[in-house]
C-alpha positions in Angstrom: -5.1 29.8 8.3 -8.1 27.5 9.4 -7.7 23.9 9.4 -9.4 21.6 6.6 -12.4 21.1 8.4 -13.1 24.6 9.5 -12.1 25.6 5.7 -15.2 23.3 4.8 -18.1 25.0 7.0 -17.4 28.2 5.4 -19.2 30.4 2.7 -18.3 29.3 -0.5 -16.6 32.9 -1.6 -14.4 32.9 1.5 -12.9 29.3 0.6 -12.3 30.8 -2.6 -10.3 33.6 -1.3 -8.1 31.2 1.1 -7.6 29.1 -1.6 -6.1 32.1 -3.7 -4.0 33.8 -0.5 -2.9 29.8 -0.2 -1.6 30.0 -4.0 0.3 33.4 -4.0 1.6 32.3 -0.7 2.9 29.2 -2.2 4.0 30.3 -5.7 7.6 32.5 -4.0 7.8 29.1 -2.8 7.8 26.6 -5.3 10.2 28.9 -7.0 13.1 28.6 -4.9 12.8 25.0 -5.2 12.8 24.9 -8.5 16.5 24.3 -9.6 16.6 21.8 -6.8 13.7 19.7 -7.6 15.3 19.5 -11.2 18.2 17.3 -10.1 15.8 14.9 -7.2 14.1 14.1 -10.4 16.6 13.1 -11.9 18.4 10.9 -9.3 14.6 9.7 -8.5 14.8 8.2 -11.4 17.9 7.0 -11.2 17.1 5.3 -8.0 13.6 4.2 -8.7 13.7 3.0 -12.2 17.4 2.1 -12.5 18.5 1.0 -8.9 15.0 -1.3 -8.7 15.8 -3.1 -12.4 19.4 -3.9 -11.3 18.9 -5.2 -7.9 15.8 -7.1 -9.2 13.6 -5.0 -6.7 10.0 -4.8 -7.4 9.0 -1.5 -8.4 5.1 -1.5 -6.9 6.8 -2.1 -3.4 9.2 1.2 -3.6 6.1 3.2 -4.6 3.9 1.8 -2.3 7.1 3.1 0.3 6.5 6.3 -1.2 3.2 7.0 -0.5 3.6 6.1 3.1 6.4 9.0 3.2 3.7 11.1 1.8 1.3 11.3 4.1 3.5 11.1 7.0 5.0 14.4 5.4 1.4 15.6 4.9 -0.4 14.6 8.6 -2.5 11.6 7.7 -0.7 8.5 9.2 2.6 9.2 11.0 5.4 6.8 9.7 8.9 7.7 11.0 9.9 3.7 10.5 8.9 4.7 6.2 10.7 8.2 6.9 14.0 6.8 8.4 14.3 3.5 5.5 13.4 6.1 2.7 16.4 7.8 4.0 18.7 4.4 3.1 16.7 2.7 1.1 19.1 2.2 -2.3 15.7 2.3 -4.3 14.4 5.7 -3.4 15.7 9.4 -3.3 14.8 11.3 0.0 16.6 14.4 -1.7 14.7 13.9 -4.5 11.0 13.2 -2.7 11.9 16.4 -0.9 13.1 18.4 -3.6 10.1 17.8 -5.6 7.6 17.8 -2.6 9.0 20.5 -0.3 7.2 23.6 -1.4 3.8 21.6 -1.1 4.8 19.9 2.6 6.2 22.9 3.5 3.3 25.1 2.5 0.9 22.5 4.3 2.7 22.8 7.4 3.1 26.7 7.1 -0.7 27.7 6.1 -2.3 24.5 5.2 -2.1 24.3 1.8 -2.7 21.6 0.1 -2.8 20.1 -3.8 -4.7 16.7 -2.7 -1.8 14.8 -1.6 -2.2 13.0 1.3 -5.6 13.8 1.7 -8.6 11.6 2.7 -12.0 10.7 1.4 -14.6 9.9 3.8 -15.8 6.0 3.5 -17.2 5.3 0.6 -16.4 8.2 -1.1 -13.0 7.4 -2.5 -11.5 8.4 -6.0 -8.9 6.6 -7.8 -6.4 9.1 -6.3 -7.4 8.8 -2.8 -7.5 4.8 -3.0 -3.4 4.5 -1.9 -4.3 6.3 1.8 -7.7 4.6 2.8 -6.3 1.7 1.4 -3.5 1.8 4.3 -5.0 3.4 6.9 -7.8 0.2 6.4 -5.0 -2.3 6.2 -3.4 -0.5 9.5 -7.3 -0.7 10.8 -7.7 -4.5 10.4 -3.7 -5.1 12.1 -4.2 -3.3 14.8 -7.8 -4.9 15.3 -6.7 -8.7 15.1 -3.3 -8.3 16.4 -3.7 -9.1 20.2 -6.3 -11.7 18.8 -4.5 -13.9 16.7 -1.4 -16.1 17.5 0.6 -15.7 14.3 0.4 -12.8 11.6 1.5 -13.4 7.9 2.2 -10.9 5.1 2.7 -12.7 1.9 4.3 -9.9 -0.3 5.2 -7.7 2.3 7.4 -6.1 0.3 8.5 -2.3 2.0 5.5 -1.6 3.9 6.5 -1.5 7.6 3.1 -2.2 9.1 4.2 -5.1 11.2 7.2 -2.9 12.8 4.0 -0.2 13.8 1.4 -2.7 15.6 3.3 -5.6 16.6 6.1 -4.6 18.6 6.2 -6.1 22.1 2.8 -8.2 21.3 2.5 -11.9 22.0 2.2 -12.5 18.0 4.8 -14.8 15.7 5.1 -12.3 12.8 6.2 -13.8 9.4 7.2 -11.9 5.8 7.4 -13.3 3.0 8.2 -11.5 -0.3 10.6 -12.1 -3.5 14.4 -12.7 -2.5 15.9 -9.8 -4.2 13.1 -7.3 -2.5 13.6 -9.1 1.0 17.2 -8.9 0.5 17.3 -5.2 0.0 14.5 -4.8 2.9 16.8 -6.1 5.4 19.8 -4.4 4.4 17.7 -1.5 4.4 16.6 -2.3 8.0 19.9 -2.5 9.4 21.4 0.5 7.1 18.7 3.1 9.1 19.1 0.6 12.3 15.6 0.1 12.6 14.8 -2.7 15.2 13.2 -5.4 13.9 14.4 -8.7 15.3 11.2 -9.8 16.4 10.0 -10.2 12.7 10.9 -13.4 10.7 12.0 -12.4 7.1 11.1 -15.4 5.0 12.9 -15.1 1.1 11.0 -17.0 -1.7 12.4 -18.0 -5.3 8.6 -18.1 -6.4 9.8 -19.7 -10.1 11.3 -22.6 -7.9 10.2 -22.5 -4.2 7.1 -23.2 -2.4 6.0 -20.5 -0.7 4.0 -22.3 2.1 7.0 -24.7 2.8 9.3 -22.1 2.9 7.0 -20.6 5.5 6.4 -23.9 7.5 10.2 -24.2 7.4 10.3 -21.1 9.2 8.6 -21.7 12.0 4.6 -21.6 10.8 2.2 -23.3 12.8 -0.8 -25.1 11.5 -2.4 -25.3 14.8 -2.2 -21.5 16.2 -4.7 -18.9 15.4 -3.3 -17.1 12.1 -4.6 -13.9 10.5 -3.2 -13.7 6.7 -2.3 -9.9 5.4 -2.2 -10.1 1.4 -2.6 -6.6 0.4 -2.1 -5.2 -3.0 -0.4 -8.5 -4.5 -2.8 -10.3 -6.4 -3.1 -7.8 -9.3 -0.1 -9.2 -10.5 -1.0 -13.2 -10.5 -2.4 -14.5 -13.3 -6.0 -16.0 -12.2 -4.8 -19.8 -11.5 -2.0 -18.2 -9.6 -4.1 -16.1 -7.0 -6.5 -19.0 -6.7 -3.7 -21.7 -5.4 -2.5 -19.1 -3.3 -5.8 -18.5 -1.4 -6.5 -22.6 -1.4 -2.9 -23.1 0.3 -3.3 -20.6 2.8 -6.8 -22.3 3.7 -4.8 -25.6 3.6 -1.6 -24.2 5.8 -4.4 -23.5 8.6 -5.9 -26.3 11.1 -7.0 -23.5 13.8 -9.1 -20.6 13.5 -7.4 -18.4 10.1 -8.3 -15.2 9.3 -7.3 -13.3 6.0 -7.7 -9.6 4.9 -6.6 -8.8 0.8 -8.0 -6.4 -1.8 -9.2 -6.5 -5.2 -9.2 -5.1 -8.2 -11.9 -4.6 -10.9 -11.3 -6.4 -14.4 -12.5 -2.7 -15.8 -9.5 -1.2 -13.5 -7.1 -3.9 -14.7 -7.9 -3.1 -18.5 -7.6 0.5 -17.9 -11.3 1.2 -18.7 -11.3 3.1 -15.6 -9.4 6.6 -16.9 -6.6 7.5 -18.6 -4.8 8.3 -15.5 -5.3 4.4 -14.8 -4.5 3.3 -18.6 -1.2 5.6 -18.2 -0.4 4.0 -14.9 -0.9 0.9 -16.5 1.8 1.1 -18.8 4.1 2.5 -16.8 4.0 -1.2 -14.7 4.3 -2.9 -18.0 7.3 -1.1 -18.8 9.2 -1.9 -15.4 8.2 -5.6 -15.8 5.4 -5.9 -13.5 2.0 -6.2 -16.0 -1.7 -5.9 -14.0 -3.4 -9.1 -14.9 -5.7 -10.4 -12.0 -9.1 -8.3 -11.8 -12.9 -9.7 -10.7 -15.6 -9.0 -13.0 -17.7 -6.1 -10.3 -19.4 -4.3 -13.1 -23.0 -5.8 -11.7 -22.5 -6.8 -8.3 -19.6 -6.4 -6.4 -20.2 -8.2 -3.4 -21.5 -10.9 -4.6 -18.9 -11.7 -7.2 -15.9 -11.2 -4.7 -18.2 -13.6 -2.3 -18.3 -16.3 -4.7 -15.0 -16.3 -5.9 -13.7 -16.4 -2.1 -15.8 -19.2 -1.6 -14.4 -21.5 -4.5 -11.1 -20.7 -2.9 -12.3 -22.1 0.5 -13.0 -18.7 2.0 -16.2 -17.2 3.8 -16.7 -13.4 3.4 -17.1 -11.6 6.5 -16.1 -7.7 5.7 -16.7 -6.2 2.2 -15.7 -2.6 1.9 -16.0 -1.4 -2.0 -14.0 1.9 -2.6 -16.0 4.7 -4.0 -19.6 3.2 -3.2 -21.6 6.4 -2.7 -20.4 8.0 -6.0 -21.9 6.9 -9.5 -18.7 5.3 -10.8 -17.8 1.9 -12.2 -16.7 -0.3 -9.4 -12.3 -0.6 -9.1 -11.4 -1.7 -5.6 -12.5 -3.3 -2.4 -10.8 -4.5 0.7 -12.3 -7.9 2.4 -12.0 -10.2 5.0 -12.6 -13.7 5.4 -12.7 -16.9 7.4 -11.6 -20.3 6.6 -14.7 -22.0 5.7 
């Protein structure tokens, strides 16, 4: 079968016949996995939804784990770090993500078909469904960009992403993490479970309710005077307002030498669930495992400059504004930025 790209520059009746030999072809398929993917959705759950709530585990970081499985399993970012955790991670089924998956990976990697998982939308062209894999192959972007730039990298909420293991290995970079104590907890276990190396990394735990997170850090090892670049992605959508302010105004404050930071944001409209259904159903499913949306940015009129502004009351200077899904006529929902200390 041609690959995606090929697929594209031909006449519209012959993508229409791949497409069909693609479904027959993977129907037979999908069947034999049927009885199989009954029971991985079942312990998926289990794991997921039940394993997360009684280790105290936040449940936006396991399926942010997920996705990076997916498009490992579907070409668009290798990730055998994500592929060998999954494997032990106490939160997450590997049978099940395979079970339920398989005939679809398995048809990709057999004649290239495909039901959108995985796949990409050029710059600018992103849907709600395509945000999760621009959003890390961005995130993996910046890293890699200020990583032999900057003398210390920190990831507030780092939650089960493994970036830092991927670009920072053997670099000349202090590399800090910082995320909720039961979530670190399980991380490192997790680590050591699929004997991943990771020694180079310091793991910093953080009672939130009762701990300062920029002590804690300082405690650590921090320094104010080194060149710092800040990773905070996909975190503040769960502050309240005041919240995600103090955090951007301590990070400003923690930093005498140059500071760099790279985060996203959501659109109030998004956060509401004005966006779709999809997004009002995803919604509640976060509600129900005890992690609400709350922190959006009114974008509805200008995106840019409302992002700009609110970064600048929090003692940040916009360099780098990237809004998801600018060339299509949609209401505004995400955009990844970076900014300077000011």
């Amino acid at each position: 079968m041609p690959d995606e790209s090929t697929r594209r520059r031909l006449p519209a009746a012959v993508r229409h016949l791949i497409r069909a030999i693609q479904i027959l072809l993977y129907i037979p398929i999908q069947a034999i996995f049927v009885p199989f993917a009954i029971i991985g959705l079942l312990d998926g759950l289990r794991k997921e939804m039940g394993n997360s709530r009684s280790l105290g585990v936040s449940f936006s970081a396991v399926q942010a784990l997920q996705y990076r499985w997916i498009m490992h399993h579907f070409d668009t970012r290798p990730d055998l770090h994500s592929v060998a955790f999954t494997k032990k991670f106490p939160c997450e089924s590997h049978f099940g993500l395979w079970a339920i998956l398989g005939p679809l990976i398995v048809s990709h990697k057999l004649f290239g078909f495909s039901a959108g998982l995985g796949e990409l939308d050029e710059p600018g062209e992103e849907t709600l469904s395509s945000t999760p894999g621009r959003r890390v192959l961005l995130f993996d972007r910046i890293l890699e960009t200020y990583v032999d730039q900057m003398e210390q990298i920190v990831i507030p909420g780092s939650g089960f992403d493994l970036i830092a293991l991927q670009f920072t290995l053997g670099k000349e970079v202090k590399v800090f993490e910082l995320d909720q104590e039961a979530t670190m907890n399980a991380k490192l276990e997790t680590l050591r479970e699929a004997d991943i190396e990771h020694d180079w990394i310091t793991y910093v735990p953080v009672d939130y309710a009762r701990e300062s997170w920029a002590d804690k850090l300082l405690a650590a090892g921090f320094d104010r005077t080194r060149r710092t670049l800040f990773v905070w992605q996909s975190v503040s959508l769960y502050l309240e307002e005041a919240a995600v302010r103090k955090t951007l105004l301590e990070m400003a404050d923690l930093c005498e030498a140059e500071c760099v930071i790279a985060q996203d944001f959501y659109s109030r409209a998004f956060v509401s669930g004005e966006t779709s259904m999809v997004v009002r159903r995803t919604r509640r499913l976060f509600e129900r495992m005890g992690e609400p949306w709350r922190f959006g940015i009114e974008m509805s009129s200008d995106p840019r400059a409302a992002v700009e502004s609110f970064l600048n009351e929090c003692g940040w200077k916009m360099t780098e504004f990237i809004q998801f899904g600018e060339k299509r006529e949609v209401e505004p929902f995400y955009c990844i930025v970076e900014a300077v200390k000011r």
